[in-house]
N, C-alpha and C positions, 0 to 999 in steps of 0.2 A: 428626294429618295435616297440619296448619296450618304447624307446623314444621319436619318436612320437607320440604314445601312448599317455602317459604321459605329452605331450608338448603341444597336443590337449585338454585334459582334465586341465590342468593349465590354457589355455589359456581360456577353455570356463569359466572357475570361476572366473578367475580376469576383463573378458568383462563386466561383468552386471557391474560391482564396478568401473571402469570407466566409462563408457556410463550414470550413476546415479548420478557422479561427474559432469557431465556436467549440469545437469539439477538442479544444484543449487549452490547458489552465498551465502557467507559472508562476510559480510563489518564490520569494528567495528569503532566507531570515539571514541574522535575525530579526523576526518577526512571526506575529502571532496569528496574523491573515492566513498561514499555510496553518497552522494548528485548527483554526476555526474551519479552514476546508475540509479538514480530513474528519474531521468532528460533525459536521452540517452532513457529509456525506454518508458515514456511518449512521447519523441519524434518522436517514430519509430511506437505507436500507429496507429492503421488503423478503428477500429471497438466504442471500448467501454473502458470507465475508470470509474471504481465505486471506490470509497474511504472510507473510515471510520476512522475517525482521531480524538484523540481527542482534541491536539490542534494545531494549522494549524497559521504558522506565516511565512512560507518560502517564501519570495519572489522568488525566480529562479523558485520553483515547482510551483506555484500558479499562474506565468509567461507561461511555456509550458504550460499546461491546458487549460489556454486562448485562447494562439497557437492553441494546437492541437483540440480545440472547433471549432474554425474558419478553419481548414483544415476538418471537418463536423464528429470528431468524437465524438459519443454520450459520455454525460461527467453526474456520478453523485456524488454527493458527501452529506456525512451524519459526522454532526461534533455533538461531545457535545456542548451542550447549553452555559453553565456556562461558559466554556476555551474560547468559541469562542464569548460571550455577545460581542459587540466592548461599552457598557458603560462601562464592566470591565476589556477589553484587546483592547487597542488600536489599537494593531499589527495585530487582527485576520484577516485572507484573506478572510473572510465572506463579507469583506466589498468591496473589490476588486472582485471576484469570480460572486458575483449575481448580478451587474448593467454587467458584461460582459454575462453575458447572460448562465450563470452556475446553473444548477440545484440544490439547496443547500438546504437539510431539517437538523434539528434539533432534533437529537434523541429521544424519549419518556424515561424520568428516568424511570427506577424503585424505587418503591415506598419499604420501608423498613420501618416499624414501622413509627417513625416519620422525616425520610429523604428518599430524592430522591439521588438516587446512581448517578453515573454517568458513559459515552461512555466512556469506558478506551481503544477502539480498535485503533489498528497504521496498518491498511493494504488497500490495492490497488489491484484489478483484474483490469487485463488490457487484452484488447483484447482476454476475456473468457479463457486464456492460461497459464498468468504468475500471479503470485502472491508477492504482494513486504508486508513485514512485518518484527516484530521485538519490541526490546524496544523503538524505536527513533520516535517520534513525529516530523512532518516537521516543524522544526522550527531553529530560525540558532542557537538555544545553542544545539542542538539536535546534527548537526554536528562541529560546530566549538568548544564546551567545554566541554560536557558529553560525559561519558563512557556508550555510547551504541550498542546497534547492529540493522542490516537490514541486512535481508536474501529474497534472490529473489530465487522463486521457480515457475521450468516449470513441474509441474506434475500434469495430469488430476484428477487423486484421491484429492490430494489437493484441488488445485483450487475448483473443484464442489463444497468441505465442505466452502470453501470459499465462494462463491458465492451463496451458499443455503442461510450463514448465513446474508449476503450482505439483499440480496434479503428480511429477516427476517426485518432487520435493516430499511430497506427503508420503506417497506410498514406500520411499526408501526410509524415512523420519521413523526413531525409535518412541514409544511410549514411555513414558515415567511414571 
């Protein structure tokens, strides 16, 4: 009896610690494992993709989005200003993104003495559930030459702070 005891109360403490393994992903590049997550994820989308990036050069991710726009899911996206100007980055997907019919605003700096700061955020809600972020900017030196990371999380605590702060971002974000 003692040991079942025992084997019941081990088992109930190591269940939470797995089942919370599940519900979240680490990727570190370079490597192309975190591109195909973020890509497999956007593709499997049904609802909603809000993003907050602050520099945005990926074609593959910038590619699904289009897709998954045209399969009718609500798509929005808030990039810094500066990263994504296309007079100072030729590469930015700002430029691809909004003739495809993507909703694309423009952060509001803040203002500091005498400079405007800038959107340093690298994250994704997707379909109000999962949350993709991390040091890595979608961009291909992101995964193919820098040491950084992306971590996908499906937890409702999360996400909301995520999404309160989405939701912050957008409504202050200018139109272009």
């Amino acid at each position: 009896m003692f040991r079942k005891l025992l084997f019941l109360i081990l088992f109930l403490t190591i269940l939470p610690n797995i089942a919370s393994a599940r519900d979240i992903e680490v990727y570190f590049t370079p490597s192309y494992k975190a591109l195909d997550a973020i890509v497999d994820l956007i593709n499997v989308s049904t609802k909603s993709i809000d993003v907050a990036m602050y520099n945005f050069t990926s074609r593959p991710i910038s590619h699904a989005i289009v897709v998954a726009k045209r399969r009718g899911v609500k798509i929005r996206v808030v990039l810094d200003r500066k990263s994504n100007d296309p007079k100072e980055n030729k590469w930015t997907k700002y430029t691809y993104l909004k003739p495809n019919g993507i909703d694309v605003r423009f952060a509001k700096p803040h203002r500091h003495w005498d400079r405007d700061g800038i959107m340093h955020n690298k994250f994704a809600v997707i379909d109000n559930k999962i949350v993709i972020t991390g040091s890595a900017n979608w961009t291909a030196s992101a995964f193919a030459i820098n040491d950084e990371n992306v971590i996908v999380l499906q937890r409702d605590d999360v996400t909301n702070v995520y999404k309160k702060e989405f939701e912050r971002l957008w409504k202050n974000a200018k139109i272009k």
